[in-house]
C-alpha positions in Angstrom: -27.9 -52.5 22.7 -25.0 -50.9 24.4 -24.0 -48.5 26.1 -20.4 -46.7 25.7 -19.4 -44.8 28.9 -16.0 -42.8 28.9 -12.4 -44.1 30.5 -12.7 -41.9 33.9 -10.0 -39.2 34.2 -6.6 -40.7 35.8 -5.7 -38.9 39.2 -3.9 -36.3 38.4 -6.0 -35.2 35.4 -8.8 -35.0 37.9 -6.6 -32.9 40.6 -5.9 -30.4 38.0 -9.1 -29.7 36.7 -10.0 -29.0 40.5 -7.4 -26.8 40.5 -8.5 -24.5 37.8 -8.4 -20.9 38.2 -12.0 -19.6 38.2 -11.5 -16.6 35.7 -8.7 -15.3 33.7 -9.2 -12.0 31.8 -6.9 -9.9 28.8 -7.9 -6.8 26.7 -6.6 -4.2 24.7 -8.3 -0.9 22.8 -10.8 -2.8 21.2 -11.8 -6.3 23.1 -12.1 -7.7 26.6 -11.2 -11.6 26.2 -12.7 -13.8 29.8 -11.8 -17.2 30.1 -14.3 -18.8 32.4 -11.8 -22.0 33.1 -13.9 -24.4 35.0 -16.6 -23.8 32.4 -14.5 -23.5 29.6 -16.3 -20.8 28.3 -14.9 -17.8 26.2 -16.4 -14.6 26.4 -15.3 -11.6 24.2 -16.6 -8.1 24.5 -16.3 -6.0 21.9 -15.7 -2.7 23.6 -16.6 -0.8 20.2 -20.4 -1.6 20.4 -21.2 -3.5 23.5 -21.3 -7.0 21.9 -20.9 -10.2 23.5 -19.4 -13.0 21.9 -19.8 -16.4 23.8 -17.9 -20.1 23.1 -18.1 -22.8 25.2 -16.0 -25.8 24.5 -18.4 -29.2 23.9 -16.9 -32.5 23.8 -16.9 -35.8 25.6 -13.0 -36.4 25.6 -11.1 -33.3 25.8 -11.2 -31.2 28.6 -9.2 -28.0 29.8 -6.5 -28.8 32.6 -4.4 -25.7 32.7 -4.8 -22.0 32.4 -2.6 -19.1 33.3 -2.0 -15.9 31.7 1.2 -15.9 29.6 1.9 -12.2 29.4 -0.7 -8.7 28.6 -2.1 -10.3 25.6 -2.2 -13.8 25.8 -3.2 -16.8 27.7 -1.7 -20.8 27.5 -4.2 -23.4 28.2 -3.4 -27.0 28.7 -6.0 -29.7 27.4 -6.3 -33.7 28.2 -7.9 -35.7 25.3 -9.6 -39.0 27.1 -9.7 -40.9 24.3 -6.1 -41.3 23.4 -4.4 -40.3 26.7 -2.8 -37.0 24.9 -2.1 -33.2 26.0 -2.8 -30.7 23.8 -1.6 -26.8 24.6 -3.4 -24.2 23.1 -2.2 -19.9 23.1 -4.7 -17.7 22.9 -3.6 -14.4 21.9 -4.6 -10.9 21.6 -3.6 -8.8 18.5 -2.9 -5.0 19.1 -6.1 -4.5 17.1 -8.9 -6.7 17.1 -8.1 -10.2 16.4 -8.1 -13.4 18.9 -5.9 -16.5 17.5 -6.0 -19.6 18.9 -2.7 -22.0 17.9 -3.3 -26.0 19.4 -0.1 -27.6 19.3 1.3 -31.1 20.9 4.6 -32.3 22.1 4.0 -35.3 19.9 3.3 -34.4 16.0 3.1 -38.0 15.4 0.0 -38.5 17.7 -3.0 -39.1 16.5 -6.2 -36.0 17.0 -8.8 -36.7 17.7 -10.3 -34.9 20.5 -9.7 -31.5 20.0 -10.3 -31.2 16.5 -12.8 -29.4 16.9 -11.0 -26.9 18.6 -11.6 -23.5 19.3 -14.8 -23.6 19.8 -17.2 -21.9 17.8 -18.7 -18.2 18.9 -22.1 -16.8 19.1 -24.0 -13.7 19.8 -27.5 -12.8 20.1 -27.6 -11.1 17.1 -31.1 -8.5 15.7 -30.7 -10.2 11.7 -28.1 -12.9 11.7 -26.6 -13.8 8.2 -23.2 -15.6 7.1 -21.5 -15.4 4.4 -18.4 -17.6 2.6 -16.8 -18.3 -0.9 -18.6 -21.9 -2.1 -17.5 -23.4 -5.6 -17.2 -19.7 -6.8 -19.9 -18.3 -5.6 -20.6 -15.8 -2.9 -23.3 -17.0 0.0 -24.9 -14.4 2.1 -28.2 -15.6 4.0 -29.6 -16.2 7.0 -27.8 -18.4 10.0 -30.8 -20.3 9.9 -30.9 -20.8 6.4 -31.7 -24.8 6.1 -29.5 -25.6 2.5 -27.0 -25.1 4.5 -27.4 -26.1 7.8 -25.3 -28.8 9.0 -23.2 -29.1 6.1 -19.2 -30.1 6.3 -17.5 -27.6 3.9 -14.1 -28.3 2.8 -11.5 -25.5 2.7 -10.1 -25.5 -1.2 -12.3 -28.4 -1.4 -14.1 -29.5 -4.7 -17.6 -29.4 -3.9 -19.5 -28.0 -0.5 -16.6 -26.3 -0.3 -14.9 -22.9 0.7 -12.8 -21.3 -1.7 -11.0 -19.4 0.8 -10.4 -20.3 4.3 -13.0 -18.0 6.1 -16.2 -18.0 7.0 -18.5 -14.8 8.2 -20.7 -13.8 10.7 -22.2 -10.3 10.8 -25.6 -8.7 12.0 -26.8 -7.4 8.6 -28.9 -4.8 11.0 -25.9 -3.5 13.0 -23.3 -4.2 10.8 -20.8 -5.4 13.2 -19.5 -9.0 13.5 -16.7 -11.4 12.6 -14.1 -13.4 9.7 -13.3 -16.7 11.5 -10.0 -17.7 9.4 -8.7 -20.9 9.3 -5.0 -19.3 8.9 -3.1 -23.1 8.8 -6.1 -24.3 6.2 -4.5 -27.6 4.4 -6.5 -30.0 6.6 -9.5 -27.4 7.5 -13.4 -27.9 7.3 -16.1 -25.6 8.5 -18.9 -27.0 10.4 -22.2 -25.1 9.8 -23.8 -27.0 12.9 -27.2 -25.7 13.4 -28.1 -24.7 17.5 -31.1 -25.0 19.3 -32.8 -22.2 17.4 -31.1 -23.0 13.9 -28.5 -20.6 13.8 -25.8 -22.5 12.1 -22.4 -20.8 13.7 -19.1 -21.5 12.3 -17.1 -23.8 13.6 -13.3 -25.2 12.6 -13.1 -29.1 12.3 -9.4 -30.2 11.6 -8.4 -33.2 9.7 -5.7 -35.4 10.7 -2.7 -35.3 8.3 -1.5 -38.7 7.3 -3.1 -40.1 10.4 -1.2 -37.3 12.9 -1.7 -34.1 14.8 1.6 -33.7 12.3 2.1 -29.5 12.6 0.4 -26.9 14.6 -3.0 -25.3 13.8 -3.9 -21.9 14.0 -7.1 -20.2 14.0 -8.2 -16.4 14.2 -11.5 -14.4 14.7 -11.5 -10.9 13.3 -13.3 -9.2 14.9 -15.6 -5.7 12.9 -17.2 -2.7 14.5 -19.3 -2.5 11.8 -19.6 -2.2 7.4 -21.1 -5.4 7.5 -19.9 -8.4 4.9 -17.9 -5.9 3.0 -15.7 -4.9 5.8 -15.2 -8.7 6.3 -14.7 -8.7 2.7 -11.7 -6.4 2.7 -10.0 -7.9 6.0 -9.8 -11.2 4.2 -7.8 -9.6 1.2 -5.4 -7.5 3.6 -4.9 -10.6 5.2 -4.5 -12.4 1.7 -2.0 -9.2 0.8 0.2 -10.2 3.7 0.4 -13.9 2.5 1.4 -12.9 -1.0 -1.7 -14.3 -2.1 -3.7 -11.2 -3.4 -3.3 -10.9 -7.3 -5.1 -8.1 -8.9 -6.4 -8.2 -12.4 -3.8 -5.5 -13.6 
């Protein structure tokens, strides 16, 4: 047997995570986005019904360094993967409306990722009826977070089989109505992670691929964030987004 222990953080990694600002904060009309720094935890409050949306980054090699507000709507965070000695910086920004994207990028496209490829982290809620919903080989899935076929499946964005057909993934209380598209908006290299928690719920979360071995271009992610309509409001914010991309091709 052995045991694997991780490279200890070099001095001035260390000094900078001690020097983490305790809380940075941004809204607008719609949502109230806290970074918790030393935690690494996101919380989003959507203003429009109350709703707390949680993520806490999980992983043994990357950590967050560096946080500071960038401007009304935005905040830059600085993270140190341990494994391959490599900084990562991340903006997190605010739409008008109500949509948080997260863009990781690297000084070095020709790195390799490995850390923060699971990055942003994934978002929960406590939530009265709990469903998901995505595009798989052509069909549309709606059930339960804790449905067990697919639990802990890996599903491929324009993959060929445990697949999505498009690059989102939704979350929604079916009893409310409200809840979110998480949009893998740079979805080339792209997998879902239906990761089940510690009471089943399987929330979404982005794994990136590398791209020939490298980090190799930036990778942007969104959550859209609904008041309410349930999947089909989800529904018709994917194809306004797939409108704007020049994507959306109706059968007339």
């Amino acid at each position: 047997w052995m045991r694997l222990e991780a490279d200890p953080y070099p001095a001035e990694v260390t000094a900078a995570i001690a020097a983490l600002p305790d809380r940075l904060s941004m809204e607008n009309e719609a949502l109230r986005v806290v970074l918790q720094a030393r935690e690494h935890r996101f919380t989003i409050t959507d203003k429009r019904t109350g709703r707390d949306w949680t993520a806490e980054a999980r992983t043994n090699t990357a950590v967050l360094i560096r946080a500071a507000v960038a401007d009304a709507h935005s905040l830059v965070v600085t993270l140190w993967d341990n494994h391959i000695r490599e900084v990562y910086h991340c903006k997190v920004r605010l739409s008008e409306g109500d949509v948080l994207t997260f863009e990781l990028d690297t000084d070095d496209h020709g790195t390799p990722f490995y850390g923060m490829n699971n990055y942003p982290p994934a978002f929960s809620a406590g939530l009265d009826a709990g469903k998901m919903l995505f595009c798989n080989r052509s069909s549309g899935v709606y059930v339960d977070l804790d449905e067990p076929v697919f639990s802990n499946l890996a599903l491929a964005v324009y993959g060929n089989t445990e697949c999505t057909d498009m690059p989102w993934v939704g979350v929604v209380d079916h009893a409310q109505g409200d809840g979110y598209m998480a949009l893998a908006e740079t979805p080339w290299d792209a997998f879902f992670l239906l990761q089940a928690d510690a009471a089943g719920n399987a929330w979404p979360q982005v794994h990136w691929r590398e791209s020939m071995d490298t980090f190799r271009y930036p990778r942007r992610f969104s959550y859209h964030f609904s008041d309410g309509g349930g999947y089909v409001a989800l529904a018709k914010r994917y194809r306004a987004h797939a409108r704007e991309q020049g994507l959306l091709k109706t059968l007339a």
